[in-house]
KOLVEX-287568 format. One record per residue: x, y, z negated of N, C-alpha, C in turn; residue in three letters. Coordinates in steps of 0.001 Angstrom, whole numbers, plus 500000, padded with zeros to 6 digits. Each point is the difference from the previous one (the first is absolute). Example, Ala and Ser with C-alpha at 12.3 -4.5 7.8 and 13.67 -1.06 7.14 Angstrom:
// KOLVEX-287568
513190494310492200499110501190500000500900501200500000ALA 499650501050500720500820501190499940499230501090499270SER 
// end
This chain:
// KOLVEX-287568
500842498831500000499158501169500000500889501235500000UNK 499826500975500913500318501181499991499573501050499173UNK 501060500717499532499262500936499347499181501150500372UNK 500844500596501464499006501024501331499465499028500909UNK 498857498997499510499442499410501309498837500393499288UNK 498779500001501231498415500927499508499714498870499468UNK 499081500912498450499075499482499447498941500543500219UNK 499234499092499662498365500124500169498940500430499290UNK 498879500519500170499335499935498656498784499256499702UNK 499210499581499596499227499073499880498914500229500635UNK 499687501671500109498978500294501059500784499695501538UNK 500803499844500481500891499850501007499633499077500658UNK 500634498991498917499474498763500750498876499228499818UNK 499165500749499516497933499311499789499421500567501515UNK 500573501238500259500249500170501264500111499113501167UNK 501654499899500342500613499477500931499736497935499873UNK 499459499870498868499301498464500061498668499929499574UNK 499130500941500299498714499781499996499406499403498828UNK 500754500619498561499426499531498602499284500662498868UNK 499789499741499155499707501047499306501083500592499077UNK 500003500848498960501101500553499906500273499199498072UNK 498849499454499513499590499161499271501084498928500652UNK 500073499418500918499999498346500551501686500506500222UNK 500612500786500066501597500389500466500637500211498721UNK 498959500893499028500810500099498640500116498285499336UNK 498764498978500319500531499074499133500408499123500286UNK 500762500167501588500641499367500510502213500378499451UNK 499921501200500241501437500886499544500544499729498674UNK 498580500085499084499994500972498776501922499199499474UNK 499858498241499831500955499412499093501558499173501808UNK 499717500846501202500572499269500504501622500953500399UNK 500890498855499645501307500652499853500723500851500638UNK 500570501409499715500483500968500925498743501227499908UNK 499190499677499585498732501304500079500337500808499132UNK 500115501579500131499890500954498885498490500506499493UNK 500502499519498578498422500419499582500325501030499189UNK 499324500958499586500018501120499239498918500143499595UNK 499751499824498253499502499149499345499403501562498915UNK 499010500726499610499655500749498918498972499261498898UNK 500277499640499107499357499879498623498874500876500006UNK 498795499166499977498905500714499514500065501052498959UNK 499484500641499503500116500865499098498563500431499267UNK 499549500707498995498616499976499643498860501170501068UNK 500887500569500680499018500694500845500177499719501173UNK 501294499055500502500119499670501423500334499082500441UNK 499177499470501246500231498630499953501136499654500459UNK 500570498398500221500950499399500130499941500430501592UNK 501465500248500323500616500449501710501169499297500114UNK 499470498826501482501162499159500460500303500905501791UNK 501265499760499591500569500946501363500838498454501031UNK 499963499618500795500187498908501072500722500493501304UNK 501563499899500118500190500077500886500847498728500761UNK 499520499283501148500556499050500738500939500089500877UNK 501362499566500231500545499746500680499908499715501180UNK 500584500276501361499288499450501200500531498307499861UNK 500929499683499394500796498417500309498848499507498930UNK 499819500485498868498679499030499329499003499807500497UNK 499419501193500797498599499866500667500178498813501469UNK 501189499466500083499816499547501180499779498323500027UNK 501068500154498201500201498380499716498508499925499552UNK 499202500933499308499054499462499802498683500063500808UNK 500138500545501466499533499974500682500363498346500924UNK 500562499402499953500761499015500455499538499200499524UNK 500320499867498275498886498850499107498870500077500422UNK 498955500820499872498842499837500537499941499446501151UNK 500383500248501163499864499271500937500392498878500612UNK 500939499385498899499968498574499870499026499382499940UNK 499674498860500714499010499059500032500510498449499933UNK 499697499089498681500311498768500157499086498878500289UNK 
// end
């Protein structure tokens, strides 16, 4: 993984693969190489996850999916 290769953002690619943006976060959220940027709820505000993807992650896991056995 590069460190200047584009990342993505989760609206990006719900986009560019026809998902919802629900169905991309809980696909990313725990998969390795993703930056998450993570805020602690707090008593007046809610919890904020920030998701940015790699283009080499989005591809392997574009790849898994389209494995078929």
């Amino acid at each position: 993984m590069d460190l200047f290769e584009p990342h993505y953002t989760v609206q990006e690619i719900a986009e560019k693969w026809h998902l919802s943006e629900k169905t991309v976060r809980s696909l990313f959220r725990c998969e390795p190489g993703v930056i998450v940027i993570d805020r602690e709820e707090r008593r007046f505000k809610r919890r904020y996850c920030t998701i940015r993807v790699p283009e080499s992650v989005a591809r392997r896991v574009h790849a898994r999916l389209g494995k078929r056995d």
